[in-house]
C-alpha positions in Angstrom: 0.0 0.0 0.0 1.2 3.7 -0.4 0.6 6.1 2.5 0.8 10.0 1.7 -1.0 11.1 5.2 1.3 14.0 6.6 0.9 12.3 9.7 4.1 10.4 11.8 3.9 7.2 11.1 6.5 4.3 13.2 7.7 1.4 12.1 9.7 -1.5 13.7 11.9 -1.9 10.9 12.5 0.9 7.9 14.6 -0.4 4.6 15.9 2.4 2.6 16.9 1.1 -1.3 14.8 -1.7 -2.7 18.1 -3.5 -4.8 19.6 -6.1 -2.1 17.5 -4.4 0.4 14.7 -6.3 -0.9 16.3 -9.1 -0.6 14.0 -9.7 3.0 14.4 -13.1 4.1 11.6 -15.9 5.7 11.5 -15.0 9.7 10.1 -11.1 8.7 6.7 -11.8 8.1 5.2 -10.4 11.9 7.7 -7.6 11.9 6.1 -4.3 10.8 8.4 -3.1 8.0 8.5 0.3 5.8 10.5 0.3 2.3 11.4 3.7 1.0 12.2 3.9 -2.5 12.9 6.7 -4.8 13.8 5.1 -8.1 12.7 2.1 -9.0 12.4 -1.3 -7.8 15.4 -3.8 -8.0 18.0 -1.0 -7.9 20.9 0.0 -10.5 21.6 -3.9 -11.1 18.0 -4.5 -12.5 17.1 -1.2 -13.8 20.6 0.6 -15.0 23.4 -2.0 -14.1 24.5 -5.3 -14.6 22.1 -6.9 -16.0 20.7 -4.9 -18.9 24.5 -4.4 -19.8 25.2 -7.9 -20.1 21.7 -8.2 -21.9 23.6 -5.4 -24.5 27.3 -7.2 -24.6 25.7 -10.7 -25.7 24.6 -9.5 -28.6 27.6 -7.0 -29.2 29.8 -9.7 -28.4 28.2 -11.9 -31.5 28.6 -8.7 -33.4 32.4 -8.5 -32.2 32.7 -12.0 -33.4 32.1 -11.4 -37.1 35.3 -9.2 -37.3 37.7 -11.9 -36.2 36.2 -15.0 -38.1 37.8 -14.3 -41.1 41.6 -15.2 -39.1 39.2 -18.4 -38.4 38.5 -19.3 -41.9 34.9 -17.8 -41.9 33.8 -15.1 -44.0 31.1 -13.1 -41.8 29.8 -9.8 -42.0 26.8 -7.9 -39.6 24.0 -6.8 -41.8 22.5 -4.8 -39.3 21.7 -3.8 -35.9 18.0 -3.1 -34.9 19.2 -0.6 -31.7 15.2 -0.6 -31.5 14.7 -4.0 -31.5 18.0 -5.3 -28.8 17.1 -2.2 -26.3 13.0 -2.9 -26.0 13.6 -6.6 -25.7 15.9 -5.8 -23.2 13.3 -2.9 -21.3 10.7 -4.8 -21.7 11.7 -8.1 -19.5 13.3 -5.4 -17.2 10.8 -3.2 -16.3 7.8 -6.0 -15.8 10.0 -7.5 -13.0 10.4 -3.8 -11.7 7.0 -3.3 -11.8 6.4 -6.9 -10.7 8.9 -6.3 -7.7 6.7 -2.5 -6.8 3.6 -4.7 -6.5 4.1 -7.5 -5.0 5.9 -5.6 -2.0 2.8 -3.3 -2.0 0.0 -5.6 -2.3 -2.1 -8.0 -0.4 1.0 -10.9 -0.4 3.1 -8.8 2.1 0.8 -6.9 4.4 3.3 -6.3 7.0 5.1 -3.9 4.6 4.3 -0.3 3.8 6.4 1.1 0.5 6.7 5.1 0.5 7.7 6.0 -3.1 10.0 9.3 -2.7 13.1 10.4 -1.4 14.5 10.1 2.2 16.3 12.3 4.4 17.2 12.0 7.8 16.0 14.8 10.2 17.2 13.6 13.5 17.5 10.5 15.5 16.0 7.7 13.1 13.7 10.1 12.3 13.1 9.8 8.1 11.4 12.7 6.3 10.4 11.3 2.6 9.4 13.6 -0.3 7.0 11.4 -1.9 6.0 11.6 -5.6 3.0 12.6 -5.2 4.0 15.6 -3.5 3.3 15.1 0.1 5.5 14.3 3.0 5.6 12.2 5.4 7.5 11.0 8.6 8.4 7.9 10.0 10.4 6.9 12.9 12.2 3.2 13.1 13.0 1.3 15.7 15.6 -0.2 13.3 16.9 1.3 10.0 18.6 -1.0 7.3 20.7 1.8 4.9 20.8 0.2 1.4 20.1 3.8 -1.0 23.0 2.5 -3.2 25.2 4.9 -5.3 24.6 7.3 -8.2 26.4 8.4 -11.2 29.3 11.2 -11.0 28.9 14.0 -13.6 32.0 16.1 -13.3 32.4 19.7 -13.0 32.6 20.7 -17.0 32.3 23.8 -18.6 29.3 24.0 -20.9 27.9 20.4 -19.5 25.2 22.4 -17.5 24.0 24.0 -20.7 20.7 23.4 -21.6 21.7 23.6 -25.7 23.7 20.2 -25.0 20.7 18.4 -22.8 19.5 14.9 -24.5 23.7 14.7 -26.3 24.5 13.9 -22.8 24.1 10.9 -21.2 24.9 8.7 -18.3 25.0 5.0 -17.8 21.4 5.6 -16.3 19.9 7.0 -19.3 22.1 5.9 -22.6 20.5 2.1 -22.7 17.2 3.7 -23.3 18.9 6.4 -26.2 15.9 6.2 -29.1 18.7 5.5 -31.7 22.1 4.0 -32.6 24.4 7.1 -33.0 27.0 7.1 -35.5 29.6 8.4 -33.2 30.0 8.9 -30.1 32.6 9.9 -26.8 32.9 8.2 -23.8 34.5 9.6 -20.7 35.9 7.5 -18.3 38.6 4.6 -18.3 36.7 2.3 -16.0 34.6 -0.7 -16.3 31.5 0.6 -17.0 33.5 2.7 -19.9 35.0 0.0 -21.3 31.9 -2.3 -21.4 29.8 0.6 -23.3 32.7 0.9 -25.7 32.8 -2.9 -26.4 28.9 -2.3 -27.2 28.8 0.6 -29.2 31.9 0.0 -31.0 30.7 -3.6 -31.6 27.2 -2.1 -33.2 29.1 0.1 -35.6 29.1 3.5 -33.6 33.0 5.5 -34.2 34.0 5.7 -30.4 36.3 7.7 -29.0 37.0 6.9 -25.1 38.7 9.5 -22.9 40.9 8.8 -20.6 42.4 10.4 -18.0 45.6 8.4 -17.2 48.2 7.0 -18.9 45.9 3.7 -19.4 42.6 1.8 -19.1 41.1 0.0 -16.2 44.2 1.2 -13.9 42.7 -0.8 -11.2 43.2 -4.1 -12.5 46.5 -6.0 -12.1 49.0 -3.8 -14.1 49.6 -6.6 -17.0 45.8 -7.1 -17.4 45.5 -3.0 -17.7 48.1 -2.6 -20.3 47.0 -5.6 -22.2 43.4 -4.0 -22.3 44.7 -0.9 -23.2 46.5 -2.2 -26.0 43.5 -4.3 -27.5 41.0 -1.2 -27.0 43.7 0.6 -29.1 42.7 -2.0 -32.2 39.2 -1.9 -32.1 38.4 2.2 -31.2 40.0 5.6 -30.5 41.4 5.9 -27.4 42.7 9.3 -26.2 45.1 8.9 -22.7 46.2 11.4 -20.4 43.4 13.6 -21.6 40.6 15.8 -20.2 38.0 17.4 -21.5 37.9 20.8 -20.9 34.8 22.1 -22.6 31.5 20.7 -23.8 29.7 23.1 -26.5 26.8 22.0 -29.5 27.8 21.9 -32.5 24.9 21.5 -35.2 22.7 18.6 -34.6 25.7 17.1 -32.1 28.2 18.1 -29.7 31.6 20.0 -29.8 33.9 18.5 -27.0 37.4 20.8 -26.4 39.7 18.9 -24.9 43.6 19.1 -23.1 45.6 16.4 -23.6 49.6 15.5 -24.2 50.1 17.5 -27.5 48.1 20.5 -26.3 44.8 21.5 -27.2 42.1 20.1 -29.5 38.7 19.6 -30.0 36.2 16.2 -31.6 33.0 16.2 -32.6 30.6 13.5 -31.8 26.8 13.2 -31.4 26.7 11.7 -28.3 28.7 12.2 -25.2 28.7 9.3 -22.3 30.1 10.2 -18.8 31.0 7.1 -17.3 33.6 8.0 -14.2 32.3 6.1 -11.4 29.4 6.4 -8.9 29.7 7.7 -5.4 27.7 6.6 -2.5 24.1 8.1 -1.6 24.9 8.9 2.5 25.0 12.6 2.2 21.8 12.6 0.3 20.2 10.6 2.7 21.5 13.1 5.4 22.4 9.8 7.2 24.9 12.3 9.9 21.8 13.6 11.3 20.9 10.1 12.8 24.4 9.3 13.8 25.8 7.2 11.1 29.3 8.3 10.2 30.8 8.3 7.0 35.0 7.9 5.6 36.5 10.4 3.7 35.1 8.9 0.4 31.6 9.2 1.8 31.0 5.2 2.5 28.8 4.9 5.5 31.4 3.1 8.1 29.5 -0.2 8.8 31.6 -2.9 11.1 32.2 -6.6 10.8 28.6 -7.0 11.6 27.2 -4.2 8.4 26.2 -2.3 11.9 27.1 1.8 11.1 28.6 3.6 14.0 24.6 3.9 15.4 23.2 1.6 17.4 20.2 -0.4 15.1 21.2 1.0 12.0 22.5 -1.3 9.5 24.0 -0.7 6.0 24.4 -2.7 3.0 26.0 -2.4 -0.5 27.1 0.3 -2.8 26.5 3.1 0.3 29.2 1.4 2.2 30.9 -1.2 0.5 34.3 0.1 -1.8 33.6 -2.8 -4.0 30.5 -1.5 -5.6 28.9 -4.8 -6.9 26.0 -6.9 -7.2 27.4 -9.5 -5.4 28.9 -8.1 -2.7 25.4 -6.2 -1.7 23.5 -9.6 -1.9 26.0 -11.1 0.5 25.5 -8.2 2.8 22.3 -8.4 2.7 21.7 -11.9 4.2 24.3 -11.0 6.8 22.5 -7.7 7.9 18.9 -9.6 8.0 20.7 -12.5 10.0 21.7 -10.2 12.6 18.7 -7.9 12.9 17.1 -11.4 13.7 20.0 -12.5 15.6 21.3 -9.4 17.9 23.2 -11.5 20.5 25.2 -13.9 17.8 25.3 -11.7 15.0 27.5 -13.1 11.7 30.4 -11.4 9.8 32.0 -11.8 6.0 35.1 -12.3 5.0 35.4 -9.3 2.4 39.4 -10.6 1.7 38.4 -12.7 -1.7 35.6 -10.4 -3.7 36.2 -11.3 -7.3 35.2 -9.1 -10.1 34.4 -9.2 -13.6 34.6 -6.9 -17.0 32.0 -7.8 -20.0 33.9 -6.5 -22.5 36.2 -7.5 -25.3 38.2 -9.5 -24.2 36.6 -10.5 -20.9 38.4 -9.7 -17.5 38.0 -11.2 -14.3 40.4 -10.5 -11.2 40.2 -12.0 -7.1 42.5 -10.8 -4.5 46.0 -9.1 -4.9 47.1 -7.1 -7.9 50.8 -6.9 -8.4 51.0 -3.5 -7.7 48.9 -3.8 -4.9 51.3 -6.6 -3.3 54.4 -4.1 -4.0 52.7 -1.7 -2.1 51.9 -3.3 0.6 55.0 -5.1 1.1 54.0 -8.8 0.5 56.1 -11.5 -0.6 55.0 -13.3 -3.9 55.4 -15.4 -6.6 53.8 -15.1 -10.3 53.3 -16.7 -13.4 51.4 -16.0 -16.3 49.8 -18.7 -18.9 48.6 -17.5 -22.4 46.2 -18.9 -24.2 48.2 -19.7 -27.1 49.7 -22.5 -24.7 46.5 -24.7 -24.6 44.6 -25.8 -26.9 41.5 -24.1 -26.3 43.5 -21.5 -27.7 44.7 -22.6 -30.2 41.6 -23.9 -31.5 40.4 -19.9 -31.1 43.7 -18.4 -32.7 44.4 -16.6 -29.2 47.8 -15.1 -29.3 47.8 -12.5 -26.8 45.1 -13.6 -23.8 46.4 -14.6 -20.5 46.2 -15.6 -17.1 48.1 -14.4 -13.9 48.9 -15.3 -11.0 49.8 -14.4 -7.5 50.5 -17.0 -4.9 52.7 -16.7 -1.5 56.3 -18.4 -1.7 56.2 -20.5 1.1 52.6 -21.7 1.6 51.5 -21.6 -1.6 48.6 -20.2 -1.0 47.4 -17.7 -4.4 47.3 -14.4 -3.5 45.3 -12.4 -6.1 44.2 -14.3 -9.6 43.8 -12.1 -13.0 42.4 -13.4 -16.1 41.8 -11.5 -19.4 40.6 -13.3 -22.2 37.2 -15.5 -23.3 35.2 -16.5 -20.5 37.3 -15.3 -18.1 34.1 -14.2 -15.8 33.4 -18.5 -15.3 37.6 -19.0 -15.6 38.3 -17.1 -12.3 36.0 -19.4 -10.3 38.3 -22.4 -8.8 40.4 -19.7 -8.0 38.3 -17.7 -6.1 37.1 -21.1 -4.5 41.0 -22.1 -3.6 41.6 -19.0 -1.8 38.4 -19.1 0.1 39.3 -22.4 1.8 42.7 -21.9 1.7 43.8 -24.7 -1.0 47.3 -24.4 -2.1 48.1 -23.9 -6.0 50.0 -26.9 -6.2 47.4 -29.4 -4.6 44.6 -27.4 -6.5 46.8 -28.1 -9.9 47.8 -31.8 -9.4 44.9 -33.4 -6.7 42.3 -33.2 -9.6 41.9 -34.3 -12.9 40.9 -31.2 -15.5 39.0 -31.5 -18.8 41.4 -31.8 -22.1 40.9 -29.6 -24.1 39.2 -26.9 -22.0 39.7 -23.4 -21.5 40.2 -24.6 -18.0 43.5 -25.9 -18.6 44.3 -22.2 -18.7 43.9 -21.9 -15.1 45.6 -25.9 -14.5 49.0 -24.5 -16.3 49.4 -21.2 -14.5 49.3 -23.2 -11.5 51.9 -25.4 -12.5 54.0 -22.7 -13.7 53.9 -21.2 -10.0 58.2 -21.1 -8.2 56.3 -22.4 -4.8 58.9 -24.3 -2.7 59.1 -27.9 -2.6 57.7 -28.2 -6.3 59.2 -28.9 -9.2 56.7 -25.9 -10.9 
């Protein structure tokens, strides 16, 4: 049910964010809960995140594949791309679960559970003041607050972006899935994951990209051989400007003029779209959450403990608002540890945040768990590596793969891995026994040689960089 009486209304329990936050567990039914949501249901995975991009890269990744199946023998070609048709298939599914997701939790099925549709803001001790869309307000005090408002996009502090000549040539991950058309060129800002997966997509559906990057290369967060080795392939397949900012956004006929600073001085592109991808940043200050004692780092992640409790008593967080690791995954996880403990006050349940693997749909695919290298030489850690190409199995072979690899990290003396970095086809399902080995503490060379692996599978990617590992008391 929706409630817009402008009277205070108290709850036992109050879940701010509808992504993982609606991820309510059995044992809640009796307890009286409210669900504030501003957006929509299911959060920026459903609606603006992971899964509608992965709906886009399947089909840009069978567009991708037509350009390198000549080197296979095959002679392929794309005839077209129905934008239309790939985005409403996409919207449609997406936005019947949404909708799906709003009415179940507001209809007869879960009584116990009142949803306010508008924005909350903390105006004292768990005290919540929500804008709602209808235009009302309304107050509600909670005994118990779960914080789970998630992240939004960053739009950087560019002249001329504010502009109201340039509005609908700008866009955001939020909004460009839903653009009416294919554009026949277009900029991307941002050298990130969510950049480089929109590249792989548009670039794949014919659109000229250009990709802006600040630093020197792509996706400087993954292991330093995986970045360069990105940066290098990106290179082949679309224009890619480093150690460049734009300093100027302006229209220019039916598209956009972008000025830009970068190592040979000035210059400008045009293009007809612009994308800003450069990250998201947590929602805390918009949800005021100070004013009810939650404290927040320096980055503006609420501070949660062991437990997900926030530095107040009864106030819980969960995902992209706290966590640095801002994925899907990661929220769910928190999200069964948050409801355990509400539950469960006096034997409340931690994670162990040490092995949070990741993954990059794009071309090629990158996955990573643990330790880059340049993380380990900053922190001082002993370690081993090795690295595996594809062109040494015959899964690779088989797909011409000369420049793919896998890397490793592993500890000299226990052999324990360390950090695991994959870039190359499937390398989102590769990274798996890797994660799993250094989640239960499984040495490389027992996880290489106690277990027989498939011949010829991509697998045996992961079984030879194992081998390959200088661990004491192995002959590698």
């Amino acid at each position: 049910m929706q409630v817009t009486t402008p009277e205070v209304r108290r709850h036992e329990l109050v879940i701010i964010g509808t992504g993982s936050g609606n991820s309510i567990p059995p044992g809640y039914e009796h307890v009286d809960i409210a669900m504030v949501e501003d957006g929509k249901f299911g959060g920026t995975c459903l609606n603006v995140g992971c899964i509608p991009t992965k709906m886009f890269v399947y089909p840009a990744d069978l567009a991708w594949g037509t350009r390198r199946a000549a080197d296979l023998g095959v002679s392929a070609h794309v005839d077209k791309v129905d934008w239309t048709a790939i985005r409403d298939r996409i919207f449609t599914r997406i936005d019947a679960i949404e909708a799906g997701g709003r009415a179940y939790r507001s209809g007869p099925e879960t009584p116990n559970i009142t949803v306010y549709a508008g924005r909350g803001r903390f105006v004292g001790d768990k005290t919540l003041e929500v804008k709602l869309h209808d235009g009302s307000t309304q107050t509600i005090v909670g005994e118990k607050f779960v914080l789970a408002a998630g992240s939004r996009v960053i739009i950087p502090d560019i002249p001329g972006l504010d502009s109201p000549a340039v509005a609908g040539k700008v866009h955001t991950s939020d909004t460009v899935m839903r653009i009416p058309a294919l554009p026949q060129r277009m900029v991307i800002l941002g050298s990130g994951y969510i950049a480089a997966e929109f590249a792989h997509v548009f670039s794949s559906f014919g659109t000229a990209v250009t990709q802006i990057a600040r630093g020197d290369r792509l996706l400087s967060s993954q292991d330093i051989s995986v970045s360069k080795a990105f940066t290098i392939d990106a290179r082949h397949e679309y224009d890619v400007l480093l150690n460049t900012t734009v300093s100027r956004i302006s229209p220019d006929g039916d598209g956009l003029r972008i000025d830009l600073a970068g190592p040979d001085g000035a210059s400008s592109i045009s293009t007809d779209l612009l994308l800003i991808a450069v990250g998201r940043r947590p929602n805390g200050d918009e949800l005021n959450v100070t004013a009810t004692g939650v404290q927040m780092d320096a980055a503006g992640r609420v501070i949660v403990d062991d437990h997900q409790l926030t530095t107040e008593p009864d106030v819980w967080a969960l995902g992209d608002i706290c966590s640095p690791m801002q994925l899907k995954h990661v929220a769910n996880r928190e999200a069964k540890v948050v409801f355990y403990n509400i539950l469960h006050p006096d034997a409340p349940i931690s994670i162990d945040h040490r092995f949070i693997p990741w993954a990059v749909f794009t071309e090629p695919q990158i996955a990573g768990v643990g330790l880059t290298q340049q993380d380990a030489d900053a922190k001082g850690v002993r370690y081993v590596t090795a690295e595996q190409p594809y062109a040494g199995i015959a899964a690779g072979w088989a797909r011409e793969d000369g420049v793919n690899f896998a890397k490793l990290l592993a500890d000299p003396d226990t052999g324990l891995l360390l950090g695991a970095h994959i870039i190359g086809p499937e390398a989102a399902t590769l990274i798996q026994p890797l994660i799993q080995a250094m989640s239960f503490g499984l040495p490389a060379d027992k996880m290489a040689r106690g277990q027989f692996w498939i011949h010829p599978a991509l697998t045996e990617l992961v079984e030879n960089a194992l081998l390959k590992l200088p661990l004491a008391g192995t002959a590698g």
